[in-house]
C-alpha positions in Angstrom: 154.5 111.9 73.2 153.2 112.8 76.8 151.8 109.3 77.2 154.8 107.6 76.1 157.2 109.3 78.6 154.4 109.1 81.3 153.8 105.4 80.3 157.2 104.7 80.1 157.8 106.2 83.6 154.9 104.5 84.9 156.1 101.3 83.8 160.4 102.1 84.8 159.3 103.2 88.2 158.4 100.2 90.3 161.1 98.2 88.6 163.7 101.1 89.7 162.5 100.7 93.4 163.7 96.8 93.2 166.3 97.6 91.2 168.7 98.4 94.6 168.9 96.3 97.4 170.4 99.4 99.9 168.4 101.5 101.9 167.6 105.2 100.7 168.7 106.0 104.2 170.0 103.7 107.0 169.5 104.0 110.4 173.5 104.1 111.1 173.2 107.8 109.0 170.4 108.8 110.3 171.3 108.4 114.2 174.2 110.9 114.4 173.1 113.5 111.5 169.2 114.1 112.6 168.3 115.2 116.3 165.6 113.3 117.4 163.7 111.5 120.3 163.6 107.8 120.7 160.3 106.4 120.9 159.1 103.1 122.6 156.7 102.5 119.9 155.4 103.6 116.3 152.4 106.0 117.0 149.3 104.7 115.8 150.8 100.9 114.5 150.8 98.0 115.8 153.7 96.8 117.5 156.0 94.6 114.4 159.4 92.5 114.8 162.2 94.9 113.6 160.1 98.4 113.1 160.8 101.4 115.2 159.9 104.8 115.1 161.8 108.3 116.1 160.6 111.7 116.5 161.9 115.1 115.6 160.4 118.4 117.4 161.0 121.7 115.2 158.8 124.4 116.6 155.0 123.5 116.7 155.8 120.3 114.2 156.8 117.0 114.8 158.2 114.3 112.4 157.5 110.9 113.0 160.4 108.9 111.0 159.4 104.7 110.8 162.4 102.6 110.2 161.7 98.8 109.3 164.1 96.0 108.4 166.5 96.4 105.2 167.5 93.4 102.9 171.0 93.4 104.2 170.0 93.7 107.9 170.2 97.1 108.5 167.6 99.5 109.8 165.8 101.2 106.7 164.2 104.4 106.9 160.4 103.7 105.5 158.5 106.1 106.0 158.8 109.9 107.4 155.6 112.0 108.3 155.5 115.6 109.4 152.5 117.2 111.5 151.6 119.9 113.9 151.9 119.0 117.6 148.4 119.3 117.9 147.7 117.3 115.0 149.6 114.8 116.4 147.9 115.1 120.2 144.4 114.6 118.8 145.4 111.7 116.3 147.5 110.0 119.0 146.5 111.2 122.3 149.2 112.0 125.2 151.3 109.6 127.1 152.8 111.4 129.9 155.1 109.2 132.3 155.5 110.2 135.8 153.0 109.7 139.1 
Protein backbone atom coordinates (compact mmCIF):
# COMPACT_ATOMS: atom_id res chain seq x y z
CA UNK A 1 0.00 0.00 0.00
CA UNK A 2 2.87 2.45 0.91
CA UNK A 3 4.48 2.00 -2.49
CA UNK A 4 1.35 2.44 -4.37
CA UNK A 5 0.49 5.91 -2.78
CA UNK A 6 4.22 6.82 -2.96
CA UNK A 7 4.38 5.49 -6.56
CA UNK A 8 1.38 7.00 -7.45
CA UNK A 9 2.54 10.35 -6.03
CA UNK A 10 5.80 9.94 -7.60
CA UNK A 11 4.33 9.49 -10.84
CA UNK A 12 1.09 12.57 -10.33
CA UNK A 13 3.65 15.02 -9.21
CA UNK A 14 5.60 16.20 -12.19
CA UNK A 15 2.54 15.94 -14.32
CA UNK A 16 0.71 18.33 -11.55
CA UNK A 17 3.64 20.99 -12.02
CA UNK A 18 2.64 21.24 -15.92
CA UNK A 19 -0.66 20.79 -15.21
CA UNK A 20 -1.03 25.00 -14.63
CA UNK A 21 0.21 27.41 -16.80
CA UNK A 22 0.08 30.41 -13.82
CA UNK A 23 2.68 31.27 -11.75
CA UNK A 24 2.68 29.99 -7.91
CA UNK A 25 3.45 33.60 -7.29
CA UNK A 26 3.80 36.62 -9.65
CA UNK A 27 5.94 39.31 -9.38
CA UNK A 28 2.75 41.89 -9.54
CA UNK A 29 1.87 40.12 -5.79
CA UNK A 30 4.87 39.85 -4.68
CA UNK A 31 6.11 43.69 -5.23
CA UNK A 32 3.58 45.39 -2.88
CA UNK A 33 2.95 42.51 -0.18
CA UNK A 34 6.86 41.55 0.62
CA UNK A 35 9.41 44.30 1.68
CA UNK A 36 12.43 43.86 -0.04
CA UNK A 37 15.59 45.30 -1.78
CA UNK A 38 15.95 45.45 -5.45
CA UNK A 39 19.00 43.92 -6.72
CA UNK A 40 21.01 44.66 -9.98
CA UNK A 41 21.84 41.11 -10.42
CA UNK A 42 21.06 37.36 -9.19
CA UNK A 43 23.91 36.67 -6.57
CA UNK A 44 26.00 33.96 -7.67
CA UNK A 45 24.29 33.39 -11.57
CA UNK A 46 24.98 34.38 -14.47
CA UNK A 47 23.41 37.25 -15.90
CA UNK A 48 19.91 35.66 -18.14
CA UNK A 49 17.25 37.58 -20.43
CA UNK A 50 14.19 38.02 -18.17
CA UNK A 51 15.65 36.71 -14.52
CA UNK A 52 15.89 39.03 -11.59
CA UNK A 53 16.53 38.59 -8.17
CA UNK A 54 15.21 40.65 -4.78
CA UNK A 55 16.34 40.49 -1.36
CA UNK A 56 14.63 40.51 1.94
CA UNK A 57 16.67 41.51 5.32
CA UNK A 58 15.00 40.03 8.61
CA UNK A 59 17.44 40.32 11.46
CA UNK A 60 20.83 38.46 10.70
CA UNK A 61 19.04 36.53 7.58
CA UNK A 62 18.60 37.34 4.16
CA UNK A 63 16.32 35.91 1.48
CA UNK A 64 17.30 35.94 -1.95
CA UNK A 65 13.90 35.52 -4.01
CA UNK A 66 14.78 34.69 -8.14
CA UNK A 67 11.99 35.57 -10.38
CA UNK A 68 12.28 34.22 -14.15
CA UNK A 69 9.86 34.54 -17.06
CA UNK A 70 6.17 32.97 -16.71
CA UNK A 71 4.26 31.34 -19.77
CA UNK A 72 1.93 34.26 -19.94
CA UNK A 73 4.66 36.89 -19.71
CA UNK A 74 4.64 37.65 -16.28
CA UNK A 75 7.42 37.67 -13.79
CA UNK A 76 7.36 34.16 -11.93
CA UNK A 77 8.69 33.67 -8.65
CA UNK A 78 11.30 30.50 -9.07
CA UNK A 79 13.14 30.16 -6.58
CA UNK A 80 13.44 31.64 -2.89
CA UNK A 81 16.58 30.99 -0.58
CA UNK A 82 17.07 31.98 2.99
CA UNK A 83 20.66 32.40 4.70
CA UNK A 84 22.51 34.11 7.41
CA UNK A 85 24.09 37.48 6.39
CA UNK A 86 27.34 36.03 6.88
CA UNK A 87 26.60 33.07 5.00
CA UNK A 88 25.67 35.07 2.36
CA UNK A 89 29.04 37.51 2.71
CA UNK A 90 31.40 34.56 2.40
CA UNK A 91 29.44 32.75 -0.51
CA UNK A 92 29.01 36.13 -2.38
CA UNK A 93 31.46 38.55 -1.22
CA UNK A 94 30.56 42.38 -0.54
CA UNK A 95 29.81 44.95 -3.11
CA UNK A 96 29.76 48.22 -1.45
CA UNK A 97 29.07 51.33 -3.84
CA UNK A 98 30.47 54.67 -2.90
CA UNK A 99 34.27 56.26 -3.38
Amino acid sequence: MRCLVACTAVVLLPALAFASPSCRIAYAEFEPNVPHIDLADCPGEPEREGVFCRAQIQGVHITIYRFEPGPDGSSCLADAESMAIRDFVNRFGRTTAGP
